[in-house]
N, CA, C and O atoms as a GROMACS GRO file, in nm:
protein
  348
    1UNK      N    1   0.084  -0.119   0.000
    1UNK     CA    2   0.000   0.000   0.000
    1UNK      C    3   0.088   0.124   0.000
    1UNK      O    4   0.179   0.139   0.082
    2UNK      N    5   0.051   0.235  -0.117
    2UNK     CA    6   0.127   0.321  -0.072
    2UNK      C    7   0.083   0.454   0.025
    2UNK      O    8  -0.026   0.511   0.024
    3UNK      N    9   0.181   0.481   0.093
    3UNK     CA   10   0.106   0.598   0.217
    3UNK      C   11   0.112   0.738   0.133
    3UNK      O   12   0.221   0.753   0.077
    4UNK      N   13   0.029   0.830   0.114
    4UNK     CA   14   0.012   0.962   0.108
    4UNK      C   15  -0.058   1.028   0.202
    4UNK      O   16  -0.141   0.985   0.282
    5UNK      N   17  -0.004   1.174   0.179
    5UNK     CA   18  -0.013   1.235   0.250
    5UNK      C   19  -0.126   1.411   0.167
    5UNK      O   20  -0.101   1.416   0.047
    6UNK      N   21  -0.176   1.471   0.188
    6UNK     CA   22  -0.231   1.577   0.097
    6UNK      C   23  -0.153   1.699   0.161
    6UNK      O   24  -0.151   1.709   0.284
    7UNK      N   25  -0.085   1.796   0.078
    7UNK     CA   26   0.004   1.907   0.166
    7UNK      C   27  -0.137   2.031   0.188
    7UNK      O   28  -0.221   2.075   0.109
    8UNK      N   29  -0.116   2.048   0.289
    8UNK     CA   30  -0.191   2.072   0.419
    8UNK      C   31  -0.176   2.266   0.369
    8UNK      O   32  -0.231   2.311   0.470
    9UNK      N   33  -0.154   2.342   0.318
    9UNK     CA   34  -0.125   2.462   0.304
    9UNK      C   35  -0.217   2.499   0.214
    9UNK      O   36  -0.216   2.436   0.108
   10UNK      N   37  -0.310   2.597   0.228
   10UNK     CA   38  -0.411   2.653   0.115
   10UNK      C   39  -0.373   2.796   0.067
   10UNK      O   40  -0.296   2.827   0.158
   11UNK      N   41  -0.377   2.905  -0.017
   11UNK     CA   42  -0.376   2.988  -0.043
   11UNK      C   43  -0.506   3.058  -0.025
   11UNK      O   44  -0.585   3.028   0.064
   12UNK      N   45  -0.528   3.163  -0.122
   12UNK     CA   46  -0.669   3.275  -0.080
   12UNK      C   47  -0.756   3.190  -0.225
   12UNK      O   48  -0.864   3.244  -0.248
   13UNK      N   49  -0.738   3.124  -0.276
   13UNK     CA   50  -0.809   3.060  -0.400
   13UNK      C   51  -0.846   2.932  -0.365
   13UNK      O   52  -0.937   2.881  -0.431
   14UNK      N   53  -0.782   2.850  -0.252
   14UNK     CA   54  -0.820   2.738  -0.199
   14UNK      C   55  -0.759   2.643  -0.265
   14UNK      O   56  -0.813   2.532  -0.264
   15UNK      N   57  -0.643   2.659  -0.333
   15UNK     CA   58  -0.573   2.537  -0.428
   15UNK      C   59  -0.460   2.538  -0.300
   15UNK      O   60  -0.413   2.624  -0.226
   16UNK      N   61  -0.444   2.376  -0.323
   16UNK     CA   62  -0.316   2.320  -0.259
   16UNK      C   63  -0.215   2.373  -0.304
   16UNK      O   64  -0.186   2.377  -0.423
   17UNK      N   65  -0.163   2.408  -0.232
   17UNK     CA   66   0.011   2.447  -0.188
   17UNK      C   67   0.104   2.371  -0.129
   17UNK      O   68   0.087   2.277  -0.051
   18UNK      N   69   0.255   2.440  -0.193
   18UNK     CA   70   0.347   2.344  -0.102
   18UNK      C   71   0.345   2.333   0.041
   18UNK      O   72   0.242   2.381   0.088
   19UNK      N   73   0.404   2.299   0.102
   19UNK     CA   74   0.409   2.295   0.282
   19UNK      C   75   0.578   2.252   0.262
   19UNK      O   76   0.652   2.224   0.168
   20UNK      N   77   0.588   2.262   0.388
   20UNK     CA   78   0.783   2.265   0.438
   20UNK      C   79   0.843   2.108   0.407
   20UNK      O   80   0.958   2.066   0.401
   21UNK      N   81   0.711   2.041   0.390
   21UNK     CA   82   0.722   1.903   0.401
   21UNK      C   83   0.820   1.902   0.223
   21UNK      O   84   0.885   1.799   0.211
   22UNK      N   85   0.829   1.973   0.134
   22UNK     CA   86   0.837   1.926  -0.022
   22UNK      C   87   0.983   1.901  -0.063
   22UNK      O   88   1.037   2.006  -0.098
   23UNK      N   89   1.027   1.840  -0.065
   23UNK     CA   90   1.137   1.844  -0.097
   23UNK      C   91   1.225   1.778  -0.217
   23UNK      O   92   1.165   1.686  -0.273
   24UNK      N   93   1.362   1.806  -0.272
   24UNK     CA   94   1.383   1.749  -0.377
   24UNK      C   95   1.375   1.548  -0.385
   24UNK      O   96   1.372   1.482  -0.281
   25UNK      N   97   1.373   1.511  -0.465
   25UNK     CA   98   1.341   1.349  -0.439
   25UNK      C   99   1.207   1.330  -0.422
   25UNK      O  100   1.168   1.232  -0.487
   26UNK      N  101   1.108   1.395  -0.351
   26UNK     CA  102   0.998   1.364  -0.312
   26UNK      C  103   0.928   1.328  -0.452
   26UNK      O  104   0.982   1.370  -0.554
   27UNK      N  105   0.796   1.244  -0.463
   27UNK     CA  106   0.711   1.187  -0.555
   27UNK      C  107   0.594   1.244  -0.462
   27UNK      O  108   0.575   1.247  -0.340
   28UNK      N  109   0.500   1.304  -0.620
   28UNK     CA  110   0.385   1.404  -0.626
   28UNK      C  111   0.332   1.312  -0.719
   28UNK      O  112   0.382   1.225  -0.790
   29UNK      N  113   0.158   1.376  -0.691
   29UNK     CA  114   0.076   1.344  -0.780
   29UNK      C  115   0.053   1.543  -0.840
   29UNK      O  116   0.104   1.630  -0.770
   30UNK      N  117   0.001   1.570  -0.925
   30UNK     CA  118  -0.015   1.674  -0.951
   30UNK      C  119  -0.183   1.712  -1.061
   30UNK      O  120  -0.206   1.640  -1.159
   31UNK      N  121  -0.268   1.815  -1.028
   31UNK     CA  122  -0.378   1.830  -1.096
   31UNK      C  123  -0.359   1.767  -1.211
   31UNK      O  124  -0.255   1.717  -1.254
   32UNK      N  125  -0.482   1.775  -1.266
   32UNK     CA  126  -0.518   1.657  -1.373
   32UNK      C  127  -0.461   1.613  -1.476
   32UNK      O  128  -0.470   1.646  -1.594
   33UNK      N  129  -0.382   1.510  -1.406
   33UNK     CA  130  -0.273   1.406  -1.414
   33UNK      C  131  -0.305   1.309  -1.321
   33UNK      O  132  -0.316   1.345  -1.204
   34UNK      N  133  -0.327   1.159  -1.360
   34UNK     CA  134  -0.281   1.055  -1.312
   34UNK      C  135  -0.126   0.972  -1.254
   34UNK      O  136  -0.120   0.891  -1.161
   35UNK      N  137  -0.031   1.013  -1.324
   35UNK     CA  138   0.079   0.994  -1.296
   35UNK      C  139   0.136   1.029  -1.181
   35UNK      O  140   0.081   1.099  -1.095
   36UNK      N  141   0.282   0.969  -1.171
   36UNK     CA  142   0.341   1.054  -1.039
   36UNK      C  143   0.464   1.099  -1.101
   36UNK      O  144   0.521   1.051  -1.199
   37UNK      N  145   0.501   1.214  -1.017
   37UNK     CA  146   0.610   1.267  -1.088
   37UNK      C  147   0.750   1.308  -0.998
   37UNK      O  148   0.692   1.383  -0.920
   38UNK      N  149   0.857   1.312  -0.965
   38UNK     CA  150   0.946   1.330  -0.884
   38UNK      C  151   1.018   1.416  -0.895
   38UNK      O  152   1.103   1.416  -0.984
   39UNK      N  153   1.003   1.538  -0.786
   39UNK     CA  154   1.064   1.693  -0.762
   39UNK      C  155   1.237   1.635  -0.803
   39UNK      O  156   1.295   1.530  -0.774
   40UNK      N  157   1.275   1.742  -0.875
   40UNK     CA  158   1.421   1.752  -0.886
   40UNK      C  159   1.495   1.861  -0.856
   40UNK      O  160   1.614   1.864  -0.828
   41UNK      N  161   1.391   1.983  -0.866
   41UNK     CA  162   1.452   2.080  -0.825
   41UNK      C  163   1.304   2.188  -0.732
   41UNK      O  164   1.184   2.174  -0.755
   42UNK      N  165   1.358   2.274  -0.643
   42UNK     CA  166   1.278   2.371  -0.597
   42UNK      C  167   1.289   2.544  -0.650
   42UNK      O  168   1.378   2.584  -0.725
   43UNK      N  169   1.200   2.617  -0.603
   43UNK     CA  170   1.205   2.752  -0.612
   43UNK      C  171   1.150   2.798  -0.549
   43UNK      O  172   1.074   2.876  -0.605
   44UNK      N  173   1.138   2.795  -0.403
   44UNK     CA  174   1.056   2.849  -0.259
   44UNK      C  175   1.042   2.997  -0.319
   44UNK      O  176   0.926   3.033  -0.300
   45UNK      N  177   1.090   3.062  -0.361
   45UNK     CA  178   1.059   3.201  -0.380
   45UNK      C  179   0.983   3.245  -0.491
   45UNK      O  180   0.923   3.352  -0.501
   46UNK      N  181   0.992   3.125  -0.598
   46UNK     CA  182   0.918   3.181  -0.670
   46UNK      C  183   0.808   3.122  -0.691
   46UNK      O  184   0.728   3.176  -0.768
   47UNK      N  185   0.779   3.013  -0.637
   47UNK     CA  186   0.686   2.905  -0.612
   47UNK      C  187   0.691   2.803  -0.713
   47UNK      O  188   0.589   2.740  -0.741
   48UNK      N  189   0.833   2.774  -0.788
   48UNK     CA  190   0.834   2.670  -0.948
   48UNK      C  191   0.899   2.547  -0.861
   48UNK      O  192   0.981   2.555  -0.769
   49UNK      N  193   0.835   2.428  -0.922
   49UNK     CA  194   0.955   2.325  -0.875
   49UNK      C  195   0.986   2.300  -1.018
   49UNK      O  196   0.964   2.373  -1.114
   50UNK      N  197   1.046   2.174  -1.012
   50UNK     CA  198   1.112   2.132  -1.178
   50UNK      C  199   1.071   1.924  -1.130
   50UNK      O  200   1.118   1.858  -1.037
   51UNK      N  201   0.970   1.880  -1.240
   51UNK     CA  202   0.954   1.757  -1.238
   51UNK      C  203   0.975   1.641  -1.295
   51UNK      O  204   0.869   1.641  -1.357
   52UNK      N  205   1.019   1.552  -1.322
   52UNK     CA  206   0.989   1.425  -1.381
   52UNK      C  207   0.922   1.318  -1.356
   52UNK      O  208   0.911   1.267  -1.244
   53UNK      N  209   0.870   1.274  -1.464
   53UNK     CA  210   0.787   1.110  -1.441
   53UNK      C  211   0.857   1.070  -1.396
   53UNK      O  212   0.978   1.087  -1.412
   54UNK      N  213   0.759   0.955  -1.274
   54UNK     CA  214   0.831   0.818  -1.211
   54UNK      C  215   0.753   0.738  -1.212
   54UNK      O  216   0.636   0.755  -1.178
   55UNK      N  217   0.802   0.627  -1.255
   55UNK     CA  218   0.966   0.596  -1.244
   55UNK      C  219   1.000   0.654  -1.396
   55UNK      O  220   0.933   0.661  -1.499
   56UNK      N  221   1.124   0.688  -1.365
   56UNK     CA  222   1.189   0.754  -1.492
   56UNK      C  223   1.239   0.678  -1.597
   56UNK      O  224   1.278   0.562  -1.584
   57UNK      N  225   1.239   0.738  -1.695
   57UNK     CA  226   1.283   0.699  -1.863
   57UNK      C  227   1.464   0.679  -1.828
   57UNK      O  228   1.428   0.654  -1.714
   58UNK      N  229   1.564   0.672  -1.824
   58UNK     CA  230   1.707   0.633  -1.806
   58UNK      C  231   1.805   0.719  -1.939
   58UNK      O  232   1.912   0.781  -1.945
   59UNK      N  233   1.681   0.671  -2.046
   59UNK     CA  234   1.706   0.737  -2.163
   59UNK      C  235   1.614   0.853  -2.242
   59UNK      O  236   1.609   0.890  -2.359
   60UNK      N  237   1.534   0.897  -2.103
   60UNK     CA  238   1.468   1.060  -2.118
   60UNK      C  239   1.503   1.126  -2.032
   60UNK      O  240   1.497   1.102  -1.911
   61UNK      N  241   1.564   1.264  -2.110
   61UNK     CA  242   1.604   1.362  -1.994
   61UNK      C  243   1.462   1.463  -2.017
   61UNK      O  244   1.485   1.581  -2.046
   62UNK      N  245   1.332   1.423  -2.005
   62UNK     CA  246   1.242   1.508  -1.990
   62UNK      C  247   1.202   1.570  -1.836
   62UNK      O  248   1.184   1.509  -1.730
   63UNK      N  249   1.196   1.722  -1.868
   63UNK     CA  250   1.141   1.744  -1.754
   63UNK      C  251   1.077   1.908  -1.746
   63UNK      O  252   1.092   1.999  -1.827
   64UNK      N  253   1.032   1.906  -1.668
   64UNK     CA  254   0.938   2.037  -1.712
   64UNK      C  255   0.897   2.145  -1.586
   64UNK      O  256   0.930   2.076  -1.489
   65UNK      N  257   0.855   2.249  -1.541
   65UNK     CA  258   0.874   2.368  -1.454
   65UNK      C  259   0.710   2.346  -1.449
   65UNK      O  260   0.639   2.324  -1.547
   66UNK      N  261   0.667   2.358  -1.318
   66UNK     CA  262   0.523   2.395  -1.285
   66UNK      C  263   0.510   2.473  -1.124
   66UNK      O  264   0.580   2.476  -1.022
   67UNK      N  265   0.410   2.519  -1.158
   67UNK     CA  266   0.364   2.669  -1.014
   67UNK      C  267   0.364   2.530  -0.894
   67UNK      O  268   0.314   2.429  -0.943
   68UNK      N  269   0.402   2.519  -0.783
   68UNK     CA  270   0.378   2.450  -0.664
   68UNK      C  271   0.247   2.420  -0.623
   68UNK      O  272   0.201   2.309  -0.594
   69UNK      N  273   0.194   2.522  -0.624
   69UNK     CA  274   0.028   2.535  -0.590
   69UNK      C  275  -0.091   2.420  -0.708
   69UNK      O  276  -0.212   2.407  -0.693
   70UNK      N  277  -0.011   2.360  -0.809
   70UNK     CA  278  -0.031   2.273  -0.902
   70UNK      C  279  -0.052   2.107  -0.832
   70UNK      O  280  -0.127   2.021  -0.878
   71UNK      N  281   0.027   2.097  -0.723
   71UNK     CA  282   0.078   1.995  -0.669
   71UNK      C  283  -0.041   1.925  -0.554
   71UNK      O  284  -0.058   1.955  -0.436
   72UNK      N  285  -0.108   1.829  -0.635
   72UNK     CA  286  -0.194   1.808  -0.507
   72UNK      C  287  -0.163   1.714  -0.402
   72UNK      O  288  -0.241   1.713  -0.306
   73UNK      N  289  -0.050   1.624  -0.401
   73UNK     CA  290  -0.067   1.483  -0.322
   73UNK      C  291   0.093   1.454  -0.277
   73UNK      O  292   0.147   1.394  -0.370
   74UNK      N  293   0.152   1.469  -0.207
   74UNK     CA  294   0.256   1.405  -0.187
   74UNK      C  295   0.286   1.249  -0.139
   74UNK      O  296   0.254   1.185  -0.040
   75UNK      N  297   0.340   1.228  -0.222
   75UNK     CA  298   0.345   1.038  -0.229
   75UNK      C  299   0.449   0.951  -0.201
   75UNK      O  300   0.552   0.994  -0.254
   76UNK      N  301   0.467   0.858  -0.146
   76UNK     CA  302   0.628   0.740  -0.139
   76UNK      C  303   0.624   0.672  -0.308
   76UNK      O  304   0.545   0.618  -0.386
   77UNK      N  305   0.776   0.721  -0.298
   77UNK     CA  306   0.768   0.669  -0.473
   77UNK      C  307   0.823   0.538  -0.436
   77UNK      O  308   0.903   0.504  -0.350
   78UNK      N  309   0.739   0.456  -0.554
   78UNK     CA  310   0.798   0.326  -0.552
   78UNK      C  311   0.920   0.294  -0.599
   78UNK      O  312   1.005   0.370  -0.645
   79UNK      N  313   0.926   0.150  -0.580
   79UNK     CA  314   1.055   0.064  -0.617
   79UNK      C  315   1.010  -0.056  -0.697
   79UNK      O  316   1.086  -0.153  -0.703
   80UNK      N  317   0.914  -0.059  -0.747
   80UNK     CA  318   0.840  -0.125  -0.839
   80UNK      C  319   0.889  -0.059  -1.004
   80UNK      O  320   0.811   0.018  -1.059
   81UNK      N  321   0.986  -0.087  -1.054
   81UNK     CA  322   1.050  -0.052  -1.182
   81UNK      C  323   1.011  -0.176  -1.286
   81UNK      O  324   1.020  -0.298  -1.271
   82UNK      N  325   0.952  -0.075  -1.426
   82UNK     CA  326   0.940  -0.212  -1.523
   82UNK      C  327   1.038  -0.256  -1.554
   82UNK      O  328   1.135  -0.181  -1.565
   83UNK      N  329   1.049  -0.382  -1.578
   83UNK     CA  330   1.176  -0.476  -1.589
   83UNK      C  331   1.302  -0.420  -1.727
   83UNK      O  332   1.410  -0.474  -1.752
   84UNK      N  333   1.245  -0.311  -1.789
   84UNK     CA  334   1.316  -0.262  -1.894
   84UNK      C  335   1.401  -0.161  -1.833
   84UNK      O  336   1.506  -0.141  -1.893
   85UNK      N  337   1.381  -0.096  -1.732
   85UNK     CA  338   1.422   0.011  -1.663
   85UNK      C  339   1.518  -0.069  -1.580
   85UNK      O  340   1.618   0.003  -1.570
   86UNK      N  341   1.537  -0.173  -1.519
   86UNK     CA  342   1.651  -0.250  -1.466
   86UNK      C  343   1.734  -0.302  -1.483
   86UNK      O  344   1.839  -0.309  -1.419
   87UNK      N  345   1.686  -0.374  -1.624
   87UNK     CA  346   1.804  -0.406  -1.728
   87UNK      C  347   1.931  -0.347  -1.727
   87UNK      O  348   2.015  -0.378  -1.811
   0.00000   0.00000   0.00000
C-alpha cells in the first residue's frame, strides 16, 4: 500500500500548496494528471519546482517547470520498476 499524505497549506483561491514538508526526491501526484512525478529541483521564492515522471525513462532527460500550488498529493515513490528500466 502506498502511504500519502495531501500538503496541508491553502492559499486565498483554496488550491493546494506546497508545505515545508516538499522536498527534492519527493514523488507528487499533480492536478489533472494521473501519474506521479518526482521533484528535482525547488524555487521556494518563486513558487516553481522542476519535475519528472516516475519511475523515470534512463534514456529521457524530460522534464518540465510547474507553479507548486499545481501539486496536489505528496506520495512514497515506488521501487516497483518495469523490468526494462533494470536491465
Amino acid at each position: 500500500m502506498i502511504q500519502s499524505k495531501i500538503l496541508d497549506n491553502k492559499n486565498e483561491n483554496n488550491n493546494l500548496i506546497c508545505s515545508e514538508n516538499l522536498y527534492k526526491g519527493a514523488c507528487v501526484k499533480i492536478k489533472n494528471n494521473i501519474n506521479t512525478f518526482q521533484v528535482i529541483g525547488l524555487n521556494q521564492e518563486k513558487k516553481i519546482c522542476w519535475l519528472r515522471e516516475w519511475p523515470f525513462d534512463c534514456n529521457s532527460r524530460k522534464t518540465f517547470a510547474l507553479n507548486i500550488s499545481q501539486i496536489t498529493l505528496q506520495v512514497l515513490c515506488s521501487n516497483d520498476f518495469p523490468k526494462e528500466v533494470i536491465s
